[in-house]
C-alpha positions in Angstrom: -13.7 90.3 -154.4 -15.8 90.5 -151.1 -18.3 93.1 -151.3 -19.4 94.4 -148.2 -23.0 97.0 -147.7 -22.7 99.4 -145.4 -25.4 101.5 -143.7 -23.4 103.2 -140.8 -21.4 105.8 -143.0 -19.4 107.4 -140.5 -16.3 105.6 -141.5 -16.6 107.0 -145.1 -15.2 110.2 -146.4 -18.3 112.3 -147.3 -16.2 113.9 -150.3 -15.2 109.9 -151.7 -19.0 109.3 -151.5 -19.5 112.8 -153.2 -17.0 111.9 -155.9 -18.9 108.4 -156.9 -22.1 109.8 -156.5 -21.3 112.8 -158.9 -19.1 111.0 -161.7 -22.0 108.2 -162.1 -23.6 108.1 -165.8 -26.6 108.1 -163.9 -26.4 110.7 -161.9 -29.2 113.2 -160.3 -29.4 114.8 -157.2 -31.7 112.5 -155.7 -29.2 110.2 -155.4 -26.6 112.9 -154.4 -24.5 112.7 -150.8 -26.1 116.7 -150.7 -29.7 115.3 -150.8 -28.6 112.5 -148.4 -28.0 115.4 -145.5 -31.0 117.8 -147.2 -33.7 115.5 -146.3 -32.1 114.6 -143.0 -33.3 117.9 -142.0 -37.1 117.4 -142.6 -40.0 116.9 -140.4 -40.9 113.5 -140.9 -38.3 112.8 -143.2 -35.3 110.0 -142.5 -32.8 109.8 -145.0 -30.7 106.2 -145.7 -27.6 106.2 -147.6 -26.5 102.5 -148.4 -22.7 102.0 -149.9 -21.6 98.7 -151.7 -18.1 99.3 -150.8 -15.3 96.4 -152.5 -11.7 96.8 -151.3 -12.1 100.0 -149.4 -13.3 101.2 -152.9 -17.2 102.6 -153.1 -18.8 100.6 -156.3 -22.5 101.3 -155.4 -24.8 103.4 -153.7 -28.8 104.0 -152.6 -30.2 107.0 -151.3 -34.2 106.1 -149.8 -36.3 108.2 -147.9 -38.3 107.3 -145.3 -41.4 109.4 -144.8 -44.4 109.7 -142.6 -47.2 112.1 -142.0 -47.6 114.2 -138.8 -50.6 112.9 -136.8 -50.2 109.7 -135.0 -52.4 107.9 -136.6 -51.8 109.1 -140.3 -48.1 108.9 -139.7 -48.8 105.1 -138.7 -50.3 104.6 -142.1 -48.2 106.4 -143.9 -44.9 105.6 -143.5 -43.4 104.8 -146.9 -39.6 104.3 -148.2 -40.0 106.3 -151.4 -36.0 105.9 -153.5 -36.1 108.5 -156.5 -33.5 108.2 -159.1 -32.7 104.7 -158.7 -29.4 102.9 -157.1 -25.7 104.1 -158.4 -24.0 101.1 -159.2 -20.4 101.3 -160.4 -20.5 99.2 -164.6 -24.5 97.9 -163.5 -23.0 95.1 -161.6 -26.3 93.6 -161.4 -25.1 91.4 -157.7 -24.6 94.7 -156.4 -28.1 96.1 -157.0 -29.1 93.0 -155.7 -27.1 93.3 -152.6 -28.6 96.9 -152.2 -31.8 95.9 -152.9 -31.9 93.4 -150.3 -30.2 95.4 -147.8 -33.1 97.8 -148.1 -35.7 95.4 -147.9 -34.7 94.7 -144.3 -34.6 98.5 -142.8 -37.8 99.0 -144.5 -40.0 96.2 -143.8 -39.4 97.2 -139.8 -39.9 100.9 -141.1 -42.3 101.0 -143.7 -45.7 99.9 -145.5 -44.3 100.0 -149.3 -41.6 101.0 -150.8 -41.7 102.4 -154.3 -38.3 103.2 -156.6 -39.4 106.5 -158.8 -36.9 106.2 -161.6 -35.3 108.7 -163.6 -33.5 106.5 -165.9 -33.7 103.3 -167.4 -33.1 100.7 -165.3 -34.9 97.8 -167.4 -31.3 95.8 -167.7 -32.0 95.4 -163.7 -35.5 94.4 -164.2 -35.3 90.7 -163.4 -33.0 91.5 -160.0 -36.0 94.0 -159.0 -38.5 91.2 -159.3 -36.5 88.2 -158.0 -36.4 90.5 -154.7 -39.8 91.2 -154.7 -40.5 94.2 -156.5 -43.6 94.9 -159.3 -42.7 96.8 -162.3 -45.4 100.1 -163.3 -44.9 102.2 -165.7 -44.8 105.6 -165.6 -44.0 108.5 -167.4 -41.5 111.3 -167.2 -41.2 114.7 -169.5 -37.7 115.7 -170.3 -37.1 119.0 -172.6 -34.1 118.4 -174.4 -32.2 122.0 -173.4 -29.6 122.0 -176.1 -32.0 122.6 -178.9 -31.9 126.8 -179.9 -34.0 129.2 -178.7 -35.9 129.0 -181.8 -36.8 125.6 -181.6 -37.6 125.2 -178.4 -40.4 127.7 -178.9 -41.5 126.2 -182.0 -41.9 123.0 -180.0 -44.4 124.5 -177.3 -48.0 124.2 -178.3 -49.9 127.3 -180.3 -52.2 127.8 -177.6 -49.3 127.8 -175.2 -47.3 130.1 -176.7 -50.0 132.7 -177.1 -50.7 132.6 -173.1 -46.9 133.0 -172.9 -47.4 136.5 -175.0 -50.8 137.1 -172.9 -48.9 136.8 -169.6 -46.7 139.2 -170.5 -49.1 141.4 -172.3 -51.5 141.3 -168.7 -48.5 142.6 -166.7 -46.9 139.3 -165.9 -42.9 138.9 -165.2 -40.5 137.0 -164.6 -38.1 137.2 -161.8 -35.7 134.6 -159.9 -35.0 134.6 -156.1 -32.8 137.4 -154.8 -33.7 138.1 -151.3 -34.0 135.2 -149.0 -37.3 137.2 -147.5 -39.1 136.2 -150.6 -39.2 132.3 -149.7 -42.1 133.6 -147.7 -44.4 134.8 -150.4 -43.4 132.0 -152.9 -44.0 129.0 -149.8 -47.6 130.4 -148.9 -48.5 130.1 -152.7 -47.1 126.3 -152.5 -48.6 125.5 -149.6 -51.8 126.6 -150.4 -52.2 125.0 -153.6 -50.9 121.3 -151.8 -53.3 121.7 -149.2 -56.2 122.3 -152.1 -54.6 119.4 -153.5 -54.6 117.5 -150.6 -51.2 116.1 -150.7 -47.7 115.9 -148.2 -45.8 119.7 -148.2 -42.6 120.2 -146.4 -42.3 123.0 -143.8 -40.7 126.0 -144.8 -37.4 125.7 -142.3 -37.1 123.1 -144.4 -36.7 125.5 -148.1 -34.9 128.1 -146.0 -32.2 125.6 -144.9 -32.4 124.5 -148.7 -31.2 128.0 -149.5 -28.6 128.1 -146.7 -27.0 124.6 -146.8 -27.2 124.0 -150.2 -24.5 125.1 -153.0 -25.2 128.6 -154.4 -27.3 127.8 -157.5 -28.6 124.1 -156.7 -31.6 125.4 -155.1 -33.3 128.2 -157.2 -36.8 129.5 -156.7 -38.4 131.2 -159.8 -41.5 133.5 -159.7 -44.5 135.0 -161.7 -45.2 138.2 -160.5 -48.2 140.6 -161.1 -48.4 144.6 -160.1 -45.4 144.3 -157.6 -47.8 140.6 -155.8 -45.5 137.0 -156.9 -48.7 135.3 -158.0 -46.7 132.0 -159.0 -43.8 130.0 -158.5 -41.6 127.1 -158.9 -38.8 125.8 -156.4 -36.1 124.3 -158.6 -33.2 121.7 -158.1 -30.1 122.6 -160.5 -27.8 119.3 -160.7 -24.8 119.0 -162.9 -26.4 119.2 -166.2 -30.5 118.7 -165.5 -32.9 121.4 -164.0 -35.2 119.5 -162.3 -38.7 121.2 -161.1 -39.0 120.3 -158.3 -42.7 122.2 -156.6 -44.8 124.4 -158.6 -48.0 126.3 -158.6 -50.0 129.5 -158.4 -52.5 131.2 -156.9 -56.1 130.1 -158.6 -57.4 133.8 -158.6 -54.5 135.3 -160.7 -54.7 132.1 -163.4 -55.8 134.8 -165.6 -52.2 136.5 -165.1 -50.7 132.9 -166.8 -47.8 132.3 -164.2 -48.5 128.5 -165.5 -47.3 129.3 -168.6 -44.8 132.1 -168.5 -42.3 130.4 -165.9 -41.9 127.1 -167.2 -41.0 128.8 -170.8 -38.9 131.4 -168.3 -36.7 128.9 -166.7 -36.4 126.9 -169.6 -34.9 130.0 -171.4 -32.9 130.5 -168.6 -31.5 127.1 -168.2 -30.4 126.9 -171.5 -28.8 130.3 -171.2 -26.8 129.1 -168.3 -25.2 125.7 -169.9 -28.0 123.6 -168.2 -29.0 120.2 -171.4 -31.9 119.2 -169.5 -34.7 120.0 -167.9 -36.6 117.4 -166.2 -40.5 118.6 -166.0 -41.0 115.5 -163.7 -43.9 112.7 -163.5 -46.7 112.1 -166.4 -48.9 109.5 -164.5 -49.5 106.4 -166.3 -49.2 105.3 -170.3 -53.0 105.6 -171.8 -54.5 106.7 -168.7 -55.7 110.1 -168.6 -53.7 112.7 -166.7 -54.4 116.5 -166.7 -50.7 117.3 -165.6 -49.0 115.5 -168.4 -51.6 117.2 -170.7 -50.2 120.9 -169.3 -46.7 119.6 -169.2 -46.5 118.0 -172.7 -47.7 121.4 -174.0 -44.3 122.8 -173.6 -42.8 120.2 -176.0 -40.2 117.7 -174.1 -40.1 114.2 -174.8 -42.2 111.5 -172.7 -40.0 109.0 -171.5 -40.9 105.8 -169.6 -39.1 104.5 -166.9 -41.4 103.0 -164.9 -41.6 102.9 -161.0 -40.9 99.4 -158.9 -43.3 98.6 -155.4 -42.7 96.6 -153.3 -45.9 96.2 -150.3 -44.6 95.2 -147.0 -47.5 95.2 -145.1 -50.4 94.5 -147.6 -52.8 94.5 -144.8 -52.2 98.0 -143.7 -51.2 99.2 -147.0 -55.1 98.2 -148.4 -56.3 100.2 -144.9 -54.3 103.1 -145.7 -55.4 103.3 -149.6 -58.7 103.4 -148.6 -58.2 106.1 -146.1 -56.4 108.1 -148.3 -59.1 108.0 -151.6 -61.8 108.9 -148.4 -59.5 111.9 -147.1 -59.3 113.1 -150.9 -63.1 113.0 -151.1 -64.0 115.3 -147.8 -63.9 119.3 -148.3 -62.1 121.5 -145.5 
């Protein structure tokens, strides 16, 4: 056995990568050779695709994402390696998440201040490989809502208040509807990108959603929306991967909160999931165990199951990473 990590891909089939990367226990479209090219195509954005290859045979893969922000001297400070999912290894050969791991240490230590593995599955059997290599272990907590229940209990499981904004929602005038014209991305993006620029955080450009909804296979990129009087007052842009619905962006505008888009997509595209074969949907991060979070609070109110799989950091530059924490909590603090 001489196994062999490759970075420069050409070589490779992109349907034998395809193939591994779909038929792996632990897959999610994060890890997927489609969001490989996807975030290829993004301002700022530089996709790696690492293969453990054995024998002309693909046991292993990483997908990582390299990211910066657009000014010159925030993009300096912010250039991260962010991996979400965590690496595709064929039986959990643990030297081969070793071999990956190490592989991406040395692209992103010329490339990057940190780089942080969000996982979406458990990946504690690796746990002593991630830290012999130089990684800390956080916890951190996901929401998964557990689509094969019925209708019937999936409703029971959403909180009483919740469920009566759901019914309010529709009782102000608020609908439900899913992306049909590709002229709607413009409505639903202005909504997102106001409310990450209230929130002060990273949003994507919108060529980048529109080639989404190009490039993508029909139905892996959905957009959902909340509208109000004929006006989409809410939305949320949606990843649909084998079996798992994964939200993706969401959000509203502040003024029509008393319309309840908040509450009447989530519940919406739930229903629809489920109608549509779909056994998970995967409502995303829930900050940290015993530390409070307002998002988990709103997300755990639509039932789901908290699961903790934990994150993994690793700082590469600990002098510019404490700079660059320090310029981000003062940027969160200053008003327009």
């Amino acid at each position: 056995m001489e196994i062999k990590i490759y970075s420069d891909i050409l070589g490779v089939k992109s349907s034998e990568i395809a193939s591994f990367t779909d038929k792996h226990p632990n897959r999610n479209f994060f890890q997927s050779f489609d969001a490989y090219q996807l975030f290829n195509t993004v301002d700022n954005y530089e996709s790696l695709l690492l293969l453990a290859i054995d024998d002309n045979k693909i046991i292993g893969s990483l997908v990582a994402l390299f990211i910066k922000e657009d000014s010159r001297v925030k993009g300096f400070l912010s250039r991260r390696c962010i991996v979400f999912g965590g690496p595709l290894v064929f039986d959990n050969n643990l030297n081969v998440i070793k071999m990956l791991l190490i592989e991406l240490k040395s692209v992103a230590e010329r490339k990057a201040i940190y780089t942080q593995f969000r996982n979406s599955f458990d990946l504690s059997f690796s746990n002593y490989i991630f830290t012999k290599t130089g990684y800390l272990y956080e916890e951190h907590l996901n929401v998964i809502i557990d689509l094969t229940k019925s209708e019937e209990e999936l409703w029971s499981d959403i909180d009483s208040k919740r469920r009566n904004e759901i019914r309010r929602a529709e009782r102000e005038g608020t609908y439900f509807k899913i992306l049909q014209n590709e002229d709607d991305i413009g409505p639903t993006y202005e909504i997102l990108d106001e409310v990450y620029r209230r929130a002060k955080l990273p949003f994507p450009k919108k060529s980048f959603f529109e080639f989404a909804n190009q490039k993508l296979k029909y139905g892996t990129f959905m957009i959902f929306m909340a509208a109000n009087d004929e006006k989409i007052i809410g939305t949320m842009y949606a990843l649909c991967y084998q079996d798992t619905i994964y939200d993706w962006y969401a959000g509203s505008y502040q003024e029509c909160y008393n319309k309840y888009p908040n509450d009447l997509i989530p519940w919406k595209v739930i229903l629809w999931g489920k109608q549509n074969g779909y056994q998970k949907f995967d409502f995303g991060g829930a900050g940290r165990p015993n530390v409070p979070y307002g998002v988990r609070d709103y997300k755990k109110k639509f039932g789901g199951e908290l699961v903790n799989y934990g994150r993994f950091e690793q700082i590469h530059k600990p002098f510019l990473f404490q700079i660059a924490r320090l310029g981000y909590k003062l940027y969160q603090k200053l008003k327009y």
